[in-house]
N, C-alpha and C positions, 0 to 999 in steps of 0.2 A: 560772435553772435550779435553784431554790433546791428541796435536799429536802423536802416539805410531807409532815406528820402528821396519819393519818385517824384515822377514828373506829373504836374498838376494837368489834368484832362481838361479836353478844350469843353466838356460837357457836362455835367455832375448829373444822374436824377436820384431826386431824396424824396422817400416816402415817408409819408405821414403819418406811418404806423411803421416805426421800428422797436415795439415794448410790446409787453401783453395789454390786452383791453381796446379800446375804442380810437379809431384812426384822429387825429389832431384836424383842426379844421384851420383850414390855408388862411393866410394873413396876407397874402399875396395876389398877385393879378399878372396875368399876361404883359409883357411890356415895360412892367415893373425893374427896375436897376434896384439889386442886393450889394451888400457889402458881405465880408469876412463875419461870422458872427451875429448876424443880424437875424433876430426871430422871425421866422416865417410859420411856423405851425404851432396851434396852442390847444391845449383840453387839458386831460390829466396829466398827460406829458409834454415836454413840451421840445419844440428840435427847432433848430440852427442852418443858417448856408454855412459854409463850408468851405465856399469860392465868394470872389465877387465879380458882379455880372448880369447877364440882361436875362430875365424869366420870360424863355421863349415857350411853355407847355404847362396846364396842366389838367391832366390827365391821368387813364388809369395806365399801370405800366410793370413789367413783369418786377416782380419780386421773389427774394430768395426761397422765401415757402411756398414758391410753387405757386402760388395766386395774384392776380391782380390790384394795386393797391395805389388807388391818389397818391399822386404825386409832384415835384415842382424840377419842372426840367429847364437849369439853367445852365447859359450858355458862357462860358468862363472867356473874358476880353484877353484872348495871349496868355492864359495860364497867368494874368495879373491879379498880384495881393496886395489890397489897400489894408491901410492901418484897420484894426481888427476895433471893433465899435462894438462894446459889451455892454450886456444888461448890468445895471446900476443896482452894485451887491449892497440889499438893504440889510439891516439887522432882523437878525431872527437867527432862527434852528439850522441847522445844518440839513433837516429834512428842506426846509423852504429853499436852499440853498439847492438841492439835487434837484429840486425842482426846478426853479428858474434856469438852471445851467443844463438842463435835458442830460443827467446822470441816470442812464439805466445799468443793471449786472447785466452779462452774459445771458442768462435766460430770460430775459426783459422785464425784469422786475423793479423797484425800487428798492434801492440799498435799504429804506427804512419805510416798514410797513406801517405799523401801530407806535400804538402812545403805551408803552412798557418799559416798566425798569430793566434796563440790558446792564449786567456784569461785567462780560467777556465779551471780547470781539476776535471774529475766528476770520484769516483771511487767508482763500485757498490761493499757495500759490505752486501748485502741483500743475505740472503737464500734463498732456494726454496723446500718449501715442508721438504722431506726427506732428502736433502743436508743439510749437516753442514759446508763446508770446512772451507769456506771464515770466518765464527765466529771462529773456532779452529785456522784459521792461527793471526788473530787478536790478538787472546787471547796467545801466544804462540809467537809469533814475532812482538809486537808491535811498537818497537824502529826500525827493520829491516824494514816494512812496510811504515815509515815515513820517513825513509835516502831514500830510493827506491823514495817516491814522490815528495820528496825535488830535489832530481837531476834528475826525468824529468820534475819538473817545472821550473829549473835552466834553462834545455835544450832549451825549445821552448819558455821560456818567459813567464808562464803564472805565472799572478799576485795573483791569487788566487785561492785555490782546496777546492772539498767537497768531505766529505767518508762518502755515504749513509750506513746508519746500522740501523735496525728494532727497534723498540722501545723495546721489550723485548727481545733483544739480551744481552749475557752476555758479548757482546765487548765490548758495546757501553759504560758502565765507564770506561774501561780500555783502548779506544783511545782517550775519552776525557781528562782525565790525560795526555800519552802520547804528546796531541798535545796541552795543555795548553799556552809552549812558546811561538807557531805559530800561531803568530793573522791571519796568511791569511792563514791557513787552519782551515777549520769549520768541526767540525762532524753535520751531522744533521740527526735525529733521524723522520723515517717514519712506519707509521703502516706497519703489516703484509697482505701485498697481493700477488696476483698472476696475471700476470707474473711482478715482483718488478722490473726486470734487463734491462729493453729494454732500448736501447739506447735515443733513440728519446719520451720517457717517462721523461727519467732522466732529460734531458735539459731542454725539457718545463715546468718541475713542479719546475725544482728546479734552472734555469736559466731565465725563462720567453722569450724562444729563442724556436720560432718552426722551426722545421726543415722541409723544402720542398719533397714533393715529387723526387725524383731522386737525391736529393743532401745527402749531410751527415753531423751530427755534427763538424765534420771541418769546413765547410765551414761556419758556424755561430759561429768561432773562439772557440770549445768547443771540446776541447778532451774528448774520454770519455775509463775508462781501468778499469781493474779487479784487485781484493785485491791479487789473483794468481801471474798478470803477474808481477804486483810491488813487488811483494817479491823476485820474479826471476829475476826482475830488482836490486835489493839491492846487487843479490847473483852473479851477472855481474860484476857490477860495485866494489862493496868492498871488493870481493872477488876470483873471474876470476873464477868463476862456469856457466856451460854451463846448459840449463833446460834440467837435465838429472832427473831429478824426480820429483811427483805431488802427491801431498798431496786430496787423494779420499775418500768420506765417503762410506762405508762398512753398508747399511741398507736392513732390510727386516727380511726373516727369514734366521737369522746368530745368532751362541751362542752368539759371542763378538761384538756386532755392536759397529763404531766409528768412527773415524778420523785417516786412517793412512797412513805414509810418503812412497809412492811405485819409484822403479824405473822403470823408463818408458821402460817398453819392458814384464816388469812382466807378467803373465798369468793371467787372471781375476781368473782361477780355484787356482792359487797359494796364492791369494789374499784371497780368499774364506777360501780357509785351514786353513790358517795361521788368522785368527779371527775367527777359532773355529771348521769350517765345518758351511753346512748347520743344521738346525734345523726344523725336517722334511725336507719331497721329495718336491725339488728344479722342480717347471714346467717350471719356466721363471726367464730369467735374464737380466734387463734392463741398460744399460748404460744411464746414465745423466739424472737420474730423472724421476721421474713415470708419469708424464704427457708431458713434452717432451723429454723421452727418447727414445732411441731405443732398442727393444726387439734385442739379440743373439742368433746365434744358431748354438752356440759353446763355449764352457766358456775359451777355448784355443783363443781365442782373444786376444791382449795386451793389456795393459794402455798405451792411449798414452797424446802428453801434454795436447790434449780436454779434456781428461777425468777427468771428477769431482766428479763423484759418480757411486756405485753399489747396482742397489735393485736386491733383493734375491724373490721371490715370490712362493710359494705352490698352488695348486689349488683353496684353498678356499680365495685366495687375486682376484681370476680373474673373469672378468665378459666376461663369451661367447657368447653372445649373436651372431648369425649372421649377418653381414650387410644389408641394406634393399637398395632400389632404392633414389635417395633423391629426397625430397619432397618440394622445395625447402622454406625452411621456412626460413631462412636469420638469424636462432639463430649465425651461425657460423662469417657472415657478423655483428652482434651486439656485438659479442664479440670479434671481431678481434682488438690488440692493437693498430696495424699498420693503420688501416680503409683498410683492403686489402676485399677482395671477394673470399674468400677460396673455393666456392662452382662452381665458374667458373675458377677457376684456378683447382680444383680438374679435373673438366670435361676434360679443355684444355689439361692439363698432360697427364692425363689417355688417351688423343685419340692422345699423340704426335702431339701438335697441339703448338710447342714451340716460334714458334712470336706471339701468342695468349698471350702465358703465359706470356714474355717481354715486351709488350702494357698493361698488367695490374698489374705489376712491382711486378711480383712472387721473383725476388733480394729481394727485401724487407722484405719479409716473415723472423721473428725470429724464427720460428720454437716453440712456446711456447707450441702447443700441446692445443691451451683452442677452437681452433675449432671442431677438433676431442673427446673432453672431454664435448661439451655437445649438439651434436649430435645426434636429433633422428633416427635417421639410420644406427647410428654406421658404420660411414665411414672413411677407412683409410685415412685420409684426408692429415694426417702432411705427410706419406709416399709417397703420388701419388705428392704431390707439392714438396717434397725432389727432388723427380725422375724426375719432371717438370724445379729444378730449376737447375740437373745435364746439362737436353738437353738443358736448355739455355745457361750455360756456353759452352757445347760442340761444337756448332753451332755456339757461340762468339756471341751471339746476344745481345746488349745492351737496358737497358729502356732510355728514353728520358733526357737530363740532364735541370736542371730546371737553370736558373740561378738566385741566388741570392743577 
């Protein structure tokens, strides 16, 4: 499961919104010669080239959610790497730190939201399905993974961490050795299921800490981050590396399927090539997993730092059935992690009905795909609540805050 390094694309384009919130405003100019590491977008968050090379574009340009999104389309001299020119790690917090080094988790969030005393720090490092990332980066940086959690528990104080990994994962000996020294980090080992990752899962099963409606595992003193962002934390902090690349699994119908180290601006089609080609006619191709991914349609898409996986798909992987009326049977409300109501939130969405969707705290929604997966109706569910929970952010409508 060994991480393998491709070949750098004569092209990269990076969008300037690869997090949740407001797109980064370009530091950049047409013409402009970048280096390795060199900031080119800044606002709340902040992002990195990737290559170094000449800024032939920019412009709006497809992106993985399916929309349009500014961007800096550079053109890489030969797949040539100059020495990497990092931002000058000041003192401060390790939030100031995610910041400056453009650290986001998997759902585009920042590792550290608020100013709260955190305890425990919870770090998912479970799979999903056809994802491997998170066991390849284990297996492959496990000493990197452990410096990275050590100094943000240093940071905010917290006295004790867990790093969830599957019971048949091939990490799970290899961070229990790593972390023998470390009485106050625990690995602990949980079966295989689905959705393994959700935040407000993690705490209660393995904290005994529910977390509230409208509040967040902060507020019950529990951070909670991704085996990704800690490694990009390690590659910050002991190293002045900005997240200019993400380690994405390569599955489906692909000659070479795997684990491999991309930089972020890559083509999903470069990515493709470069582990093999398709194997057989390619119909569909899913960003981030086959049950809560998002279907493309364009393989000219980038990798950006969400991105954690690519499935490959042919014909006979897909089920076409057409969608039907729903009936309202509450399968999707039974299997909701969250205890959300997928099927009124679907409705609200779908009719732009978004203080609807805000009173039944569509925020909420992880997007795990297990509504729409067993569905007799076969209703784009995860897509019309995506879209439901864009016009709630757009409108700035907030759900109610709970206090705990």
């Amino acid at each position: 499961m060994k991480i393998a390094t491709i070949k750098t694309p004569d092209q990269v384009i990076i969008p300037l919104q690869q997090h949740a919130g407001a797109a980064c405003n370009p530091l950049v100019r047409v013409g402009d010669t970048v280096s390795i590491g060199q900031l080119i977008g800044d606002g709340e968050f902040r992002i990195h080239s990737s290559v170094s090379g000449e800024v032939t574009a920019l412009s709006e340009m497809p992106h993985p959610s399916g929309k349009d999104v500014l961007s800096v389309v550079i053109e890489t001299r030969n797949g040539e790497k100059k020495g990497i020119k990092p931002e000058e790690l000041h003192a401060g917090t390790i939030k100031s730190i995610i910041r400056e080094f453009g650290i986001v988790e998997p759902n585009g969030l920042s590792t550290i939201s608020k100013k709260v005393d955190i305890d425990t720090i919870i770090i998912n490092g479970t799979n999903t399905g056809d994802l491997s990332s998170n066991a390849a980066l284990m297996l492959d940086y496990p000493s990197e993974i452990v410096y990275g959690l050590k100094a943000l528990m240093e940071s905010v104080g917290a006295k004790k961490a867990i790093i969830v990994i599957e019971l048949n994962s091939e990490a799970l000996h290899v961070m229990r050795t790593e972390t023998i020294p470390d009485s106050n980090i625990k690995i602990v080992a949980t079966p295989t299921y689905y959705p393994a990752g959700t935040e407000n899962t993690l705490v209660k099963k393995f904290t005994r800490k529910k977390v509230p409606r409208g509040s967040t595992p902060e507020d019950r003193g529990v951070l909670v981050s991704s085996i990704a962002a800690i490694k990009a934390l390690h590659d910050a902090v002991h190293d002045s590396i900005p997240m200019i690349a993400k380690t994405v699994t390569v599955a489906g119908a692909v000659r070479s399927p795997g684990n491999v180290l991309v930089e972020i601006g890559t083509s999903v089609k470069h990515v493709i090539d470069e582990c093999g080609g398709c194997s057989g006619t390619p119909v569909k191709i899913v960003i981030n997993g086959a049950v809560s991914g998002a279907a493309q349609y364009s393989d000219e898409v980038p990798i950006i730092k969400t991105t954690s996986g690519i499935l490959v798909q042919t014909e006979s992987d897909i089920n076409r059935e057409p969608p039907a009326p729903c009936i309202n049977c509450a399968w999707c409300v039974d299997e909701c992690p969250i205890g959300l109501m997928p099927h009124l939130l679907y409705g609200y969405a779908d009719s732009a009905q978004f203080d609807k969707c805000a009173e039944l705290y569509i925020s909420d929604c992880v997007e795990c795909g297990m509504c729409a997966y067993v569905c007799p109706s076969k209703l784009p569910l995860v897509q019309i609540i995506r879209y439901g929970k864009h016009g709630v952010a757009e409108m700035g409508l907030e759900t109610v805050e709970v206090e705990v």
